[in-house]
N, CA, C and O atoms as CSV, one atom per row, in Angstrom:
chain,resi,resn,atom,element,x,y,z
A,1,UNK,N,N,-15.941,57.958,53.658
A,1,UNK,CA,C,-15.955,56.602,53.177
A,1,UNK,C,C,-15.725,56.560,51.666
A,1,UNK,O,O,-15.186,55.554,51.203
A,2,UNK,N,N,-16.100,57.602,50.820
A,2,UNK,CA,C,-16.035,57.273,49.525
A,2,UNK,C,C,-14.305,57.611,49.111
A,2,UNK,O,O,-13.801,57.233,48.054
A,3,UNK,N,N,-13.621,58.331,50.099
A,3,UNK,CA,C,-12.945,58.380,49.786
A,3,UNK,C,C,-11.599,57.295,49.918
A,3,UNK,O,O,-10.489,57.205,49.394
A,4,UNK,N,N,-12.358,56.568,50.896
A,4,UNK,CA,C,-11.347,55.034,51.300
A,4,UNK,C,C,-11.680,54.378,50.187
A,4,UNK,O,O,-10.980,53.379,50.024
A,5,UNK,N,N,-12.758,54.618,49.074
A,5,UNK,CA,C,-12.893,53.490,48.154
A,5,UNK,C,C,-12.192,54.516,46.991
A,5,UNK,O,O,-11.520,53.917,46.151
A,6,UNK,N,N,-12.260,55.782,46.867
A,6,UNK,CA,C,-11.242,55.946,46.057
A,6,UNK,C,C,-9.754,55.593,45.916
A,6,UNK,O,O,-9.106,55.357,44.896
A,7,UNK,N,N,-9.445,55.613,46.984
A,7,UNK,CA,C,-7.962,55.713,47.293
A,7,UNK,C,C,-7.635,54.123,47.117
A,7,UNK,O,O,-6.467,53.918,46.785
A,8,UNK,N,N,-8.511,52.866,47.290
A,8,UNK,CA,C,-8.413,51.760,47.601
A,8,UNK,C,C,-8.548,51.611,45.572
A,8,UNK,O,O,-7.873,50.703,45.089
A,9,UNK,N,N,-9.025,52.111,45.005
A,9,UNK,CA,C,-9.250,52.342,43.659
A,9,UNK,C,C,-8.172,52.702,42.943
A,9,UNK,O,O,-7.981,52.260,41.810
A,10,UNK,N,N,-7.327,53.576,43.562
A,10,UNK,CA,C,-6.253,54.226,42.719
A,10,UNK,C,C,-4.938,53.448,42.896
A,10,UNK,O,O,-3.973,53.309,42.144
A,11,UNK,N,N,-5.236,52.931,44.273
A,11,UNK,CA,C,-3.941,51.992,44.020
A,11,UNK,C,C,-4.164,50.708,43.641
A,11,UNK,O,O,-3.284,49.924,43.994
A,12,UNK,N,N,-5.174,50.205,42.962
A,12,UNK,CA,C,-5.200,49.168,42.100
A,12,UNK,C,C,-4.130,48.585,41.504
A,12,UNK,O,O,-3.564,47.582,41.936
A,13,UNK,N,N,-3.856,49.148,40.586
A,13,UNK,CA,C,-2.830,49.584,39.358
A,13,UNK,C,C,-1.385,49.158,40.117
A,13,UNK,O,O,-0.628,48.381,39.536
A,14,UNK,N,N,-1.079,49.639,41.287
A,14,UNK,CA,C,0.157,49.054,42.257
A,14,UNK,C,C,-0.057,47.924,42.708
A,14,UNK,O,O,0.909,47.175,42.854
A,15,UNK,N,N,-1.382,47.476,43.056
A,15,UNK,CA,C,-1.698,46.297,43.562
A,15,UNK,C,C,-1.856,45.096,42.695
A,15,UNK,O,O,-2.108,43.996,43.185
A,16,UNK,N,N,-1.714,45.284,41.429
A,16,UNK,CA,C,-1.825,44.417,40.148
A,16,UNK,C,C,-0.190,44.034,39.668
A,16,UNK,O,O,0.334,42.971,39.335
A,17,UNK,N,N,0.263,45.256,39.788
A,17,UNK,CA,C,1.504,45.529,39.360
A,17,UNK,C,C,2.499,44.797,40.371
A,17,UNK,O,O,3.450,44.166,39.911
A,18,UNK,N,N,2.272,44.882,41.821
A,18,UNK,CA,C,3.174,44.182,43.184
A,18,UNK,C,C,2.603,42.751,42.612
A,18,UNK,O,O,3.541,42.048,42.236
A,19,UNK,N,N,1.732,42.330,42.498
A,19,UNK,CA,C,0.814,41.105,42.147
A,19,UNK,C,C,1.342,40.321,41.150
A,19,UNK,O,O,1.171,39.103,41.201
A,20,UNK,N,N,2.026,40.882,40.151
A,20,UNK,CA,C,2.579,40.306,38.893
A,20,UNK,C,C,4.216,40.443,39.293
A,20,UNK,O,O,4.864,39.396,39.261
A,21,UNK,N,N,4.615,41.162,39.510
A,21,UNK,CA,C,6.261,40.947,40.265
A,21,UNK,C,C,6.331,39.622,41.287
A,21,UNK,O,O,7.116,38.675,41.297
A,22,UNK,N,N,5.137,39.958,42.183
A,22,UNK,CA,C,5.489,38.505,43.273
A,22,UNK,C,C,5.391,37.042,42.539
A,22,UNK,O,O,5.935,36.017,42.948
A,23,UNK,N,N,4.716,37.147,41.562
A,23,UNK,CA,C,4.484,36.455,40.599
A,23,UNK,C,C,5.984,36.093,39.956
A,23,UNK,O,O,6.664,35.144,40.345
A,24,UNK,N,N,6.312,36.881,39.063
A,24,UNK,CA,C,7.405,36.897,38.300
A,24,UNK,C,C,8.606,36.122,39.003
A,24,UNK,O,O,9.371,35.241,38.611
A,25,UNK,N,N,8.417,36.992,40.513
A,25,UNK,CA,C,9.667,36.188,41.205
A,25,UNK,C,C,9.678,34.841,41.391
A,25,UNK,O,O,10.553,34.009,41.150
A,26,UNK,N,N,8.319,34.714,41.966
A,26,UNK,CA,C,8.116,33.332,41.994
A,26,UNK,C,C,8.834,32.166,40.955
A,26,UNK,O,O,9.609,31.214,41.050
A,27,UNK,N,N,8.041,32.896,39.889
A,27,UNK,CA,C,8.160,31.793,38.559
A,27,UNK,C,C,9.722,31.847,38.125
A,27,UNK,O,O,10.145,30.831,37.574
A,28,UNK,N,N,10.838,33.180,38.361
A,28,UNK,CA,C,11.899,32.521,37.989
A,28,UNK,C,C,12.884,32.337,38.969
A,28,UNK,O,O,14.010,32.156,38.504
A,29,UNK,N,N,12.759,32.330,40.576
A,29,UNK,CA,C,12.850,31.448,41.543
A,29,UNK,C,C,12.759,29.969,41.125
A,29,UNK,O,O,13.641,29.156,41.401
A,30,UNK,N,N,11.214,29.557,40.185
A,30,UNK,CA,C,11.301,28.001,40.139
A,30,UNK,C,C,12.822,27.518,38.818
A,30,UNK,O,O,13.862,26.869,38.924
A,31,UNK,N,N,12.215,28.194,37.817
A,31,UNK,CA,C,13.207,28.188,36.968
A,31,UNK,C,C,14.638,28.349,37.048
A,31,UNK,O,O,15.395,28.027,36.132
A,32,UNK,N,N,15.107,28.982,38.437
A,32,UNK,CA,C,16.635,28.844,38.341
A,32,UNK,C,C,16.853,27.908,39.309
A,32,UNK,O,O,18.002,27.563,39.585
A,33,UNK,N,N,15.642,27.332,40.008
A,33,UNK,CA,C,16.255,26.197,40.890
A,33,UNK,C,C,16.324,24.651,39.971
A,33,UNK,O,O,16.866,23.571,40.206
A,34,UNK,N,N,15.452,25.194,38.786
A,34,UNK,CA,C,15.797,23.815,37.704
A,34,UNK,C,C,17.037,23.743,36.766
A,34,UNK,O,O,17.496,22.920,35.974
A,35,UNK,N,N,17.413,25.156,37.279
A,35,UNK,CA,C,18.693,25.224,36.067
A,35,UNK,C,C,19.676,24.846,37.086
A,35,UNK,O,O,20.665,24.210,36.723
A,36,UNK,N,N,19.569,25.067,37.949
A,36,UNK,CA,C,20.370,24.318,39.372
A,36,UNK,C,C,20.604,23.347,38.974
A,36,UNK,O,O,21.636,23.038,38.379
A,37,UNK,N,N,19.855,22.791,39.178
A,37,UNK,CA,C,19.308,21.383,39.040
A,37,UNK,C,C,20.277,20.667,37.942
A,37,UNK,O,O,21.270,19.965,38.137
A,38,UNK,N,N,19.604,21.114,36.606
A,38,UNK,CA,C,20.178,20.838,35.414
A,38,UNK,C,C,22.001,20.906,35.969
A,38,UNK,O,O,22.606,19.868,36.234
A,39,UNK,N,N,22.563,22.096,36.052
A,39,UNK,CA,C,23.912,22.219,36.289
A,39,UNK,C,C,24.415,21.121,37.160
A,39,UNK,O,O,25.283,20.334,36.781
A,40,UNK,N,N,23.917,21.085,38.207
A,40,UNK,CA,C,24.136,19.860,39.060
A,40,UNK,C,C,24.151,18.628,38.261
A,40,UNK,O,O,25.030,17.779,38.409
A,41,UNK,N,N,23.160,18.515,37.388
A,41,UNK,CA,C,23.467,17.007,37.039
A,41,UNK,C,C,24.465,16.727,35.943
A,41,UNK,O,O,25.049,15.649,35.829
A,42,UNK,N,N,24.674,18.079,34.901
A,42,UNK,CA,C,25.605,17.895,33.936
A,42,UNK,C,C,26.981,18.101,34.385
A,42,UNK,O,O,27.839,17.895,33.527
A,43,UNK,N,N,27.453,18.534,35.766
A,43,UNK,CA,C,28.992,18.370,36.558
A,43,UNK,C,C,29.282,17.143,37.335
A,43,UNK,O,O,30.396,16.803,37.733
A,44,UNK,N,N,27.779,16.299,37.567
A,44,UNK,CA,C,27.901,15.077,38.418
A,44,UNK,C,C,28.483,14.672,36.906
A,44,UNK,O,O,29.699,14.504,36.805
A,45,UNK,N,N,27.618,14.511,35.706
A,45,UNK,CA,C,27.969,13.498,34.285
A,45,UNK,C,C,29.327,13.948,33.889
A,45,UNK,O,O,30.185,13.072,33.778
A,46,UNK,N,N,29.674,15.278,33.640
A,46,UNK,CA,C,31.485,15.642,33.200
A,46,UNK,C,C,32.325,14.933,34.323
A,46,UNK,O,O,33.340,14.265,34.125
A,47,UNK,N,N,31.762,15.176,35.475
A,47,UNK,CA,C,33.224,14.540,36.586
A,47,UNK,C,C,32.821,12.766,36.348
A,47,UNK,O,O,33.742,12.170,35.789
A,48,UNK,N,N,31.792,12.025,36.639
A,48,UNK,CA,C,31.706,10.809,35.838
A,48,UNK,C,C,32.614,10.359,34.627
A,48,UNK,O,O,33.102,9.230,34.559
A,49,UNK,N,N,32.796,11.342,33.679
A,49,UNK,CA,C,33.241,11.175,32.961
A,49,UNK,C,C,34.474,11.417,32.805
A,49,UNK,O,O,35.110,10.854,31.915
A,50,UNK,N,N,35.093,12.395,33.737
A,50,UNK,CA,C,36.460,12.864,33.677
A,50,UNK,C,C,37.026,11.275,34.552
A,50,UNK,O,O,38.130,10.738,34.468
A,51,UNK,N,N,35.868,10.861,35.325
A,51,UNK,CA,C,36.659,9.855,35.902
A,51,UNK,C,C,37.107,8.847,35.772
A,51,UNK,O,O,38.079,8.352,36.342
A,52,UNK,N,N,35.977,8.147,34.466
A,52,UNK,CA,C,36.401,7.403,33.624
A,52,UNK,C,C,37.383,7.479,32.787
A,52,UNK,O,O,38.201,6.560,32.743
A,53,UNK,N,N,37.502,8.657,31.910
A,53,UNK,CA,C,38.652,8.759,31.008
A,53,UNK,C,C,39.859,8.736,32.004
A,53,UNK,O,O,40.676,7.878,31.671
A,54,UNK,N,N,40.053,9.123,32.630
A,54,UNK,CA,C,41.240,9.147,33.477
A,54,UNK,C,C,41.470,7.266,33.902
A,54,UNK,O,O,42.521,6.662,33.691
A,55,UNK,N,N,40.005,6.538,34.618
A,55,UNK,CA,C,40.810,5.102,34.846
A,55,UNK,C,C,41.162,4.804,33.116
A,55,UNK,O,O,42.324,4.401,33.065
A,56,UNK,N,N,40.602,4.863,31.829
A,56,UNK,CA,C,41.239,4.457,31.065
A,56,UNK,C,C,42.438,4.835,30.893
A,56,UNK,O,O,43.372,4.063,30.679
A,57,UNK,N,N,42.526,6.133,30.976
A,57,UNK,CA,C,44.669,6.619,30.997
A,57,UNK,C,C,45.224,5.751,31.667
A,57,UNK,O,O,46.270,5.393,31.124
A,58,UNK,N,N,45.022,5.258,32.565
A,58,UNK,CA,C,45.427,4.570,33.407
A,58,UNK,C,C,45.676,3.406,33.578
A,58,UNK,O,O,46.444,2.893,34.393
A,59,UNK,N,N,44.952,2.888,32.716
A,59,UNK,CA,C,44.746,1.188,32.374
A,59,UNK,C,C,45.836,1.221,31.019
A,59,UNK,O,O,46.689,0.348,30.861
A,60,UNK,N,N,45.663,2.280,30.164
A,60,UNK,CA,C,46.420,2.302,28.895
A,60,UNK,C,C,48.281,2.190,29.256
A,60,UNK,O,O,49.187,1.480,28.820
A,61,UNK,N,N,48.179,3.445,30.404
A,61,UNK,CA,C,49.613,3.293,30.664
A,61,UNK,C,C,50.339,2.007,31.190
A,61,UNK,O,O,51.429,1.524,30.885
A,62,UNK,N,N,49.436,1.636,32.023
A,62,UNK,CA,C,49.513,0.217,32.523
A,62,UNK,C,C,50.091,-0.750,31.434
A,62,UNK,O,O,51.099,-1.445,31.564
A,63,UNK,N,N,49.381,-0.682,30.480
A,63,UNK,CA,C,49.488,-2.094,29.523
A,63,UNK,C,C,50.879,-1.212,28.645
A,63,UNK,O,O,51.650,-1.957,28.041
A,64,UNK,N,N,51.145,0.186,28.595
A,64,UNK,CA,C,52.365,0.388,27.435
A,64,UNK,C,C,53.434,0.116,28.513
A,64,UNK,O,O,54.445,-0.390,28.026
A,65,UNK,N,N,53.502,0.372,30.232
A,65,UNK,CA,C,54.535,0.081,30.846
A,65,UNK,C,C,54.764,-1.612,30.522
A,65,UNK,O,O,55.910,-2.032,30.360
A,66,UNK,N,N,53.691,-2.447,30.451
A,66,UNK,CA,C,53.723,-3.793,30.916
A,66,UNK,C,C,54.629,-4.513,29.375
A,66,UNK,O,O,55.424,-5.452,29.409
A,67,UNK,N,N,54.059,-3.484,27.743
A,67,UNK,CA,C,54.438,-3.784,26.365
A,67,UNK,C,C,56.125,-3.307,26.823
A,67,UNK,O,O,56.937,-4.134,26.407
A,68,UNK,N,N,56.665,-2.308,27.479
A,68,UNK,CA,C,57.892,-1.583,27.458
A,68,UNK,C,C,59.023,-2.947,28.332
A,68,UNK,O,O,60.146,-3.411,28.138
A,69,UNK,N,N,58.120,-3.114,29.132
A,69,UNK,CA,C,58.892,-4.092,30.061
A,69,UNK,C,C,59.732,-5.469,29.262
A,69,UNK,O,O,60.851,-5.982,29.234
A,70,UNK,N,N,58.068,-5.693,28.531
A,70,UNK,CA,C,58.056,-7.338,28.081
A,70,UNK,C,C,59.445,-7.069,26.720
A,70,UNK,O,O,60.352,-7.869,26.491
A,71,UNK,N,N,59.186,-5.544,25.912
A,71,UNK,CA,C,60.356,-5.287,24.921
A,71,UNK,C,C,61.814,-5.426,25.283
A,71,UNK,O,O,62.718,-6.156,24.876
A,72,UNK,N,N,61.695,-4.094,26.550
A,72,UNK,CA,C,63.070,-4.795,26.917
A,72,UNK,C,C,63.878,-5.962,27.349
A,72,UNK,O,O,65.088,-6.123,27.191
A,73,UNK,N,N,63.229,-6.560,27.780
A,73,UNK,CA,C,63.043,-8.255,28.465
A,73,UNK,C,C,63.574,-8.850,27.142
A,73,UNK,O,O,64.565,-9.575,27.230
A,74,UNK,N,N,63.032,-8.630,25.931
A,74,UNK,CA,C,62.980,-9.530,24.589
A,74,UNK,C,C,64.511,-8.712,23.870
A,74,UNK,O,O,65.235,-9.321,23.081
A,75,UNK,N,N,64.740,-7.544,24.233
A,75,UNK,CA,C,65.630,-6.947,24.005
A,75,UNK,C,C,66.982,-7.499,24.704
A,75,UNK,O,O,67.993,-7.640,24.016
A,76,UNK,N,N,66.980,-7.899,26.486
A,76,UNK,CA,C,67.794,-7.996,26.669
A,76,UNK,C,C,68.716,-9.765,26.494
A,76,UNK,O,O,69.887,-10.147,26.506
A,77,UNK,N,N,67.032,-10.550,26.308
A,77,UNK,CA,C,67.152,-11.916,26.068
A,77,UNK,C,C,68.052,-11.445,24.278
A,77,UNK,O,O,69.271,-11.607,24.313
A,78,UNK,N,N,67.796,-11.215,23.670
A,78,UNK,CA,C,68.305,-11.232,22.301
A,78,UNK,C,C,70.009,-10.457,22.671
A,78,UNK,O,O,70.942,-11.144,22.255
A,79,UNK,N,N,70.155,-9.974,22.935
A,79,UNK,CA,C,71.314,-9.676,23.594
A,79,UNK,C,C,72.176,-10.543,23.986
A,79,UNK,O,O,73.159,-10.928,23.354
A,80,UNK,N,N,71.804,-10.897,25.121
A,80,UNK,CA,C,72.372,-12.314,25.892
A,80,UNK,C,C,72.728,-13.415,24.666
A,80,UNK,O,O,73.899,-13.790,24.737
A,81,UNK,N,N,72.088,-13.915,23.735
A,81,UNK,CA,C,72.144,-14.586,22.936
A,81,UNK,C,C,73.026,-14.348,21.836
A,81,UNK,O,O,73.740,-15.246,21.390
A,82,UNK,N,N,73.016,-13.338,21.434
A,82,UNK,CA,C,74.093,-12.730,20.737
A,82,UNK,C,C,75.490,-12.528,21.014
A,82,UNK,O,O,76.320,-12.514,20.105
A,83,UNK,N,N,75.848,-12.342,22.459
A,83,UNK,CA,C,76.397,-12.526,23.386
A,83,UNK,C,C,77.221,-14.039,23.755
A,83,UNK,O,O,78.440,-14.213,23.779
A,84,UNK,N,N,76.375,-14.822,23.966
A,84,UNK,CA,C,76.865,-15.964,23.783
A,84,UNK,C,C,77.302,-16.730,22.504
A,84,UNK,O,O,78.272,-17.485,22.430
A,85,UNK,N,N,76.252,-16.352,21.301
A,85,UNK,CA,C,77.048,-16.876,19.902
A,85,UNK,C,C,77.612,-16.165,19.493
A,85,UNK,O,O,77.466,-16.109,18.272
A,86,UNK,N,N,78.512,-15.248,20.024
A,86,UNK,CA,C,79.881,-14.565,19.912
A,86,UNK,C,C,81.138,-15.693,20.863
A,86,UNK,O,O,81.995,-16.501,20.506
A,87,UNK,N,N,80.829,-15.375,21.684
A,87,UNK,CA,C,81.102,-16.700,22.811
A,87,UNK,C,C,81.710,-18.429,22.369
A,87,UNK,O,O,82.654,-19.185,22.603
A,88,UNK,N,N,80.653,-18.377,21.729
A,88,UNK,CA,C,80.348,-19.878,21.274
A,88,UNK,C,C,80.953,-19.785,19.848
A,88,UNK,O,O,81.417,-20.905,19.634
A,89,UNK,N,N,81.121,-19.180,19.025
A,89,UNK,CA,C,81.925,-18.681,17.652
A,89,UNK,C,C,83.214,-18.343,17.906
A,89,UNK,O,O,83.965,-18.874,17.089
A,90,UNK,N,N,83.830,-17.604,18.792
A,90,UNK,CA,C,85.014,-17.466,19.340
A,90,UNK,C,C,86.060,-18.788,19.898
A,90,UNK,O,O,87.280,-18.799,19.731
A,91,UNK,N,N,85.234,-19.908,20.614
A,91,UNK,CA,C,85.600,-20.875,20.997
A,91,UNK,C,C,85.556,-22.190,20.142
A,91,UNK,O,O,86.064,-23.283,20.389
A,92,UNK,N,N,84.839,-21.797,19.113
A,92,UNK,CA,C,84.798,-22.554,17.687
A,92,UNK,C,C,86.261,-22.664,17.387
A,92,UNK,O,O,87.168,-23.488,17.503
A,93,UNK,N,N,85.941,-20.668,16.667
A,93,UNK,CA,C,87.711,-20.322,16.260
A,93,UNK,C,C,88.714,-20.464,17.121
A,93,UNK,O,O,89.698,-19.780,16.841
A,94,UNK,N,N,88.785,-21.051,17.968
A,94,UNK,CA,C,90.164,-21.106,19.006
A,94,UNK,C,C,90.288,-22.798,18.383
A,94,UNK,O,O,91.191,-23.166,17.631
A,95,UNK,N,N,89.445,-23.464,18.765
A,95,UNK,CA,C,89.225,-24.964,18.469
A,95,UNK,C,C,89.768,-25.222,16.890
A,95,UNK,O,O,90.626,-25.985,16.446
A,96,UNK,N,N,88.698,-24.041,16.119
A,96,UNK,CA,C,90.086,-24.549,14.418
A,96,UNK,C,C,90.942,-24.360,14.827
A,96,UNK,O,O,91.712,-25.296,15.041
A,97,UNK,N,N,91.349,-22.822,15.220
A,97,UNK,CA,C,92.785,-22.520,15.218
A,97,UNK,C,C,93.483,-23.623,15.621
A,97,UNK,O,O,94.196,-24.134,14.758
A,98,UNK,N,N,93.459,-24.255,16.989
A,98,UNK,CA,C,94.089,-24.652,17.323
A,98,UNK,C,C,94.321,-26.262,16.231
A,98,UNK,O,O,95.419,-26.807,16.125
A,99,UNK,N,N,93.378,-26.642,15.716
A,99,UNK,CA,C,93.533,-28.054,14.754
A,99,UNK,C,C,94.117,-27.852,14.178
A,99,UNK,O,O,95.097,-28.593,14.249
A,100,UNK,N,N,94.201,-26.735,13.049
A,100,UNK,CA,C,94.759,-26.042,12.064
A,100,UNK,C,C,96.616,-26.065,12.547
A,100,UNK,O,O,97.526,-26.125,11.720
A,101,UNK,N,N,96.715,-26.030,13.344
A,101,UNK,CA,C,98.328,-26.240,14.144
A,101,UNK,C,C,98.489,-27.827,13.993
A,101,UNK,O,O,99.711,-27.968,14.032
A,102,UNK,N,N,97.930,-29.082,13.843
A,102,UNK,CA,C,98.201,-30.139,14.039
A,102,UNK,C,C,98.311,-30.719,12.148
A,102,UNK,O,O,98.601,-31.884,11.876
């Protein structure tokens, strides 16, 4: 018997030692399920955010297609107009010309 309490004695020291590992694991088991955690929530906030910046690209291009449109539009109206008071100046000069004969 004394020797079951020796032996139960000597491995103390292992039994303190297994005791503080199960421990250890424990505690950074909790700690990487908070860094989980953490990671999880700062890829939900970047993709949030990637998703936003992206509808703004999107809204931006929108409005430079809609500025490109309305330019050329103003481009091709000024055209047309130019176009015609060439038109309308030409048929002037036919009209002197032609007085200019009388």
């Amino acid at each position: 018997m004394n020797e079951n309490i020796y032996v139960r004695e000597e491995l103390q020291p292992f039994k303190d030692l297994f005791t503080f590992l199960i421990n250890q694991n424990l505690q950074l088991t909790k700690e990487l399920e908070k860094i989980k955690i953490q990671m999880n929530n700062q890829q939900q906030h970047f993709i949030q955010q990637t998703t936003n910046l992206q509808l703004e690209i999107d809204q931006l291009k929108q409005k430079l297609n809609q500025q490109n449109d309305h330019l050329t539009k103003l481009d091709n109206d000024q055209q047309e107009s130019s176009n015609q008071s060439k038109q309308h100046s030409q048929l002037i000069q036919h009209r002197v010309n032609y007085l200019s004969e009388f």
